[in-house]
C-alpha positions, 0 to 999 in steps of 0.5 A: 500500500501507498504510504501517504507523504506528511504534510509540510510543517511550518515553522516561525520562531517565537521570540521577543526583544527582552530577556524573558520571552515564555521560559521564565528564568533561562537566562540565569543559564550560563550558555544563554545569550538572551541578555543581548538582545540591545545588540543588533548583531544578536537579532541579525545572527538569529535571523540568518540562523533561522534562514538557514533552518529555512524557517517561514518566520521569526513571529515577534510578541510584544506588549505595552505594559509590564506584569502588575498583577502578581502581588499587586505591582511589578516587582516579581516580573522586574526581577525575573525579567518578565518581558521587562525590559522591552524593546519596541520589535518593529525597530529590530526588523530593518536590519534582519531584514538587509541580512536575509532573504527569504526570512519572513517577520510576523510583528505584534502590533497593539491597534488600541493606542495608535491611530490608524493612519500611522500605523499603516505608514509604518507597516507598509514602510516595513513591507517595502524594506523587506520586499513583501516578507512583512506580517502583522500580529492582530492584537487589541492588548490585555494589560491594564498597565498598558492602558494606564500607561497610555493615560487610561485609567483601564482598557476596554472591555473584552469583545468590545476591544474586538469592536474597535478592531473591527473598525480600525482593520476598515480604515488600514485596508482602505489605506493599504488597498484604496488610496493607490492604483498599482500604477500610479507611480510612473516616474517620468523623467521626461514630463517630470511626473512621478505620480499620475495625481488622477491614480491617487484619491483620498481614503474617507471613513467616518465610523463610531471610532475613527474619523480619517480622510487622507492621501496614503503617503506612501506608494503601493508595497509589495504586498500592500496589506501585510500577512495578517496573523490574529491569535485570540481563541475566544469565542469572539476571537475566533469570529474575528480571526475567521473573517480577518486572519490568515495566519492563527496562532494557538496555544497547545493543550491537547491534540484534542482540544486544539483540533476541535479549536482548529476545525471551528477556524477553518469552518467559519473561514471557509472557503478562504485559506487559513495556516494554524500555527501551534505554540510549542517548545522543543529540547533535543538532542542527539539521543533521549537520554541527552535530551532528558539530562539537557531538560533537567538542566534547564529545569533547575534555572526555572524560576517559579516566580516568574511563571507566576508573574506572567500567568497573573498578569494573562489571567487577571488573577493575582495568585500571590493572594492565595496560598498553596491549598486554595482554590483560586476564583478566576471571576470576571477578568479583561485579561486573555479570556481565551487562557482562563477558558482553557485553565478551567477546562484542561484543569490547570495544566500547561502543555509540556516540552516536546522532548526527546532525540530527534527521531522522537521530536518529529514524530510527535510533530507529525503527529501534532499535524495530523492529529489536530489539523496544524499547519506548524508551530511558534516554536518558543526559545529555551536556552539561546541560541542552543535551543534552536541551533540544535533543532535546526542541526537535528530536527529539520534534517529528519523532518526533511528525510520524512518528506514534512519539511522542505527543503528549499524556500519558494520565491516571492512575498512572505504571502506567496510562500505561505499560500502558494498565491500571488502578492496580495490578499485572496478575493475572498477576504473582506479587505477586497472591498477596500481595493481601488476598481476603475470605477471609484470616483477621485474622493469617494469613500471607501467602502464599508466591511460587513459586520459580523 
């Protein structure tokens, strides 16, 4: 009988420009180099690695505010380096960029505290810098530090911060896709027109949030509208990624439970393609007995506070007011709703490593794939930059051999390696409705998304 050839895993990385990204306590190890990350050499030698490793992406998490919710201020995650201190990830990009080729970035990118019209400058500035390999992490934000910080005195309300997304995705796709005809830029010398002003109108939107008519300073990018990735897997989020995302990413608990999450995405999407992505963490080495005594290493640089400090913060729970029999009443929360939903259901078990010699790793990969309908994984650092190196070195050649990795990088965009397609966005997604059409007029409004 036939055997049927694996599907190809994607792969991005996931990382943050800050010492302590999800492992809490890995930079007390003496191999780790995480410590770096002021240093663009450090960014520039995990891209090229990641390149070499022939990674779809390096996806980039940030947030706005600090962890305050264990013990009621900041202190624990200070200590810990709890993604603090941070740097802002957009400004890392250009120069991973210029090293590498193929390599794509998937940014986290809050749309809550920044007008719609300079975001989408920046984006789009990012898309022509890196010749289309640019993505966009949909995220409304969950800290309420953050919105202090940005002189609130808390932040919306759960599904109404998918609301204000709502909108504020109406106005960047009429920016990105309205404003320019693909060939407005003409750049003739002779009559000294760069731009034909009649292939350029102005974008209006007159909403509940937004007020915005504007010339799109910038010419069109590559891909216009950059790769769109969402991560919420509330039931809200999830009726915002099927109608916005291309790309999702989630967290893993069970094959199980993130298959059921995964068959729910793609049949409100549907018929438009959509990648999952899994978040997992990989310890490997040349055989398990290797890999166990690595993990066991790792573990003893753990730090329990810091884990803490970070789960607080994403559940709106502040565990430091419990002791260590109590139950814990999560209550009402504007934190991750999508985290506390799956704390109660899986009983508050988190998703272990991945761990094992490198045959072990892709079986269970493979099996993450087939069993729960991913498409890869965000796989989070360890120890840096061993952590990746070994996988890259181990891994990657195994999943090659098995026919569930490729073995070369496709030519094109960052959307056209992922899906196989052109540049910009499928004609089913409803950014199509924001496109420039010969038969708009000079000034119209652009046209309005169909709410949910």
């Amino acid at each position: 009988m036939q055997m049927t050839a694996p599907r190809p895993i994607r792969l991005n990385a996931f990382d943050m420009a800050c010492v302590g990204h999800i492992q809490h306590g890995m930079w007390t190890h003496p191999r780790d180099r995480s410590s770096d990350y002021t240093s663009l050499d450090h960014w520039v030698r995990l891209a090229r690695m990641l390149e070499r490793g022939l990674f779809d992406g390096l996806f980039l998490a940030d947030v706005l505010g600090a962890y305050d919710v264990y013990g009621g201020n900041a202190d624990a995650s200070l200590r810990g380096g709890v993604q603090i201190p941070l740097l802002d990830p957009m400004a890392l990009i250009p120069a991973m960029a210029y090293a590498t080729t193929h390599l794509g970035f998937g940014v986290t990118c809050n749309l809550a505290y920044e007008a719609p019209f300079l975001f989408a400058r920046r984006m789009a500035t990012l898309d022509h810098l890196t010749r289309g390999r640019i993505g966009w992490n949909i995220v409304t934000g969950y800290l309420d530090s953050a919105a202090r910080a940005m002189g609130f005195d808390a932040q919306m309300e759960h599904d109404d911060r998918y609301d204000l997304a709502d909108e504020y995705l109406q106005v960047v796709y009429a920016l990105w896709e309205g404003g320019w005809a693909d060939d407005a830029v003409i750049g003739d010398r002779q009559r000294g027109i760069y731009t034909d002003p009649r292939r350029v109108r102005p974008v209006r939107h007159d909403g509940k949030q937004f007020h915005v008519e504007a010339v799109p300073l910038w010419e069109p990018s590559p891909q216009r509208t950059p790769v769109l990735y969402q991560a919420g897997a509330s039931d809200r989020g999830r009726v915002f990624a099927a109608r916005h995302a291309e790309c999702v990413f989630v967290n893993g608990s069970t094959k199980a439970n993130v298959g059921r999450i995964v068959a729910d995405l793609r049949t409100r999407a549907a018929p438009r393609p959509m990648l999952v992505f899994v978040g997992a963490s990989v310890v490997t080495g040349r055989t398990e007995t290797e890999a166990r005594e690595l993990l066991a290493e790792y573990r003893r640089h753990a730090s329990v506070e810091g884990a803490l400090a970070h789960a607080a913060a994403s559940l709106g729970i502040d565990f430091g007011r419990y002791g260590m029999d109590e139950p814990i009443e999560a209550g009402s929360t504007q934190a991750i709703r999508s985290n506390v939903e799956a704390i109660t259901a899986s009983l508050g078990r988190r998703q272990p490593p991945i761990v094992g010699s490198p045959e072990q790793v892709a079986d269970q990969l493979i099996a993450w794939v087939s069993e729960a309908d991913v498409d890869g994984f965000n796989l989070s650092r360890t120890v840096v930059p061993e952590c990746l190196a070994s996988f890259i070195d181990l891994v990657v050649p195994i999943l090659q051999e098995r026919g569930a990795y490729k073995r070369d990088y496709a030519l094109g965009t960052y959307r056209q390696k992922l899906f196989g397609c052109g540049d910009r966005l499928p004609d089913e997604h409803p950014a199509v409705a924001a496109r420039w059409t010969e038969s708009g007029a000079r000034g119209s409004v652009a046209p309005r998304m169909i709410a949910e």
